[in-house]
Phi, psi and omega in degrees: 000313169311312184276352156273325147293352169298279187324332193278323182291331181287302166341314192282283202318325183267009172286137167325282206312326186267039194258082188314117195265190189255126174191147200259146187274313209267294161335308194296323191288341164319299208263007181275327187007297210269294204299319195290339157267349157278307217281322180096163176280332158257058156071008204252106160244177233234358164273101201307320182278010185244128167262185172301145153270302222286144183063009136292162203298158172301296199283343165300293215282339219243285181287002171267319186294325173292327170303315198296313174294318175311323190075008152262031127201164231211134190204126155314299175294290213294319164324297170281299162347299150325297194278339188291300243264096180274337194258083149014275175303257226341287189319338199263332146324276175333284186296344179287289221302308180304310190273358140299017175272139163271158169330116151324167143305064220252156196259142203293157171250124184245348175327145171324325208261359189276332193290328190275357191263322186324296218288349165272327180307330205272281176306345174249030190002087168282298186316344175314317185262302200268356190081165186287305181262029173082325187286317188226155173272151182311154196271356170259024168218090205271346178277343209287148202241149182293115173255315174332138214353051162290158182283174192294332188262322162305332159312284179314301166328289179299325176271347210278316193322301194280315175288022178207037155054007175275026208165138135279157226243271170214176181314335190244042199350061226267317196270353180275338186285334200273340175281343168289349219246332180259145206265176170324318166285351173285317168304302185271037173252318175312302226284336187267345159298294203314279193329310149313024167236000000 
């Protein structure tokens, strides 16, 4: 059991995403423009189904724009968006800028249903990857994405999309088997956790 998480962290670790990629923040906000009308310019957006960009990760921000160019995932916008940035730096630009935004503020939610996604976040050890309060990704998973206070319908979106094999999730699909074991009201309780941190 030990030596098969050992391989899955070496693994995680030798993935492109989790590889940091070099890309100037200052340049990036320039070539960010476009991106700034869904996303806002401090990364904040203001569309429940689009998410925040601001303090993710570079190597998160990087490999999603490459899933996007690839077309193993697939948005009517984000799709031709991805495919505009042809230029390597530009892409790595973009994404330094967006993950140099700082966190919101967000004011936490302590409510039941917020108490109950913690405690699934905690049992189905999300925290493995994502960290415990959410704010940072566990620090041996560098690709791994800031879920703390996305939005809520966005949330939601993104996990039913990896638990219904429409999104990739992570390689091993691991978070697509713990989103089949939760029922609708479990997401949107995780989702209602998140959103509050």
């Amino acid at each position: 059991m030990i030596r098969g998480i050992y391989w899955l962290l070496l693994a995680t670790l030798l993935s492109p995403a989790a590889r940091a990629a070099a890309g100037d923040p200052v340049a990036g906000k320039d070539k960010a423009q476009l991106c700034m009308t869904c996303h806002g310019v401090d990364g904040y957006s203001q569309d429940e189904n689009v998410p925040h960009l601001y303090a993710q990760s570079t190597a998160y921000l990087v490999d999603e724009m490459l899933e996007f160019q690839s077309g193993r995932r697939s948005d009517p916008v984000m799709s031709a968006m991805a495919k505009s940035v042809t230029q390597r730096q530009d892409l790595e630009d973009i994404a330094a800028y967006f993950a140099s935004l700082p966190k919101r503020q967000i004011t936490p939610t302590s409510d039941s249903l917020a108490r109950h996604g913690r405690r699934l976040f905690i049992s189905e050890r999300c925290v493995f990857c994502h960290g415990e309060a959410s704010d940072a990704a566990a620090p041996f998973v560098t690709g791994a994405p800031l879920l703390a206070g996305q939005h809520k319908a966005y949330t939601i979106k993104t996990i039913r999309e990896i638990r219904d094999g429409k999104r990739r999730g992570d390689e091993y699909l691991l978070m697509q088997q713990i989103f089949r074991r939760l029922s609708d009201a479990d997401i949107e309780a995780m989702a209602h956790y998140l959103a509050g941190l």
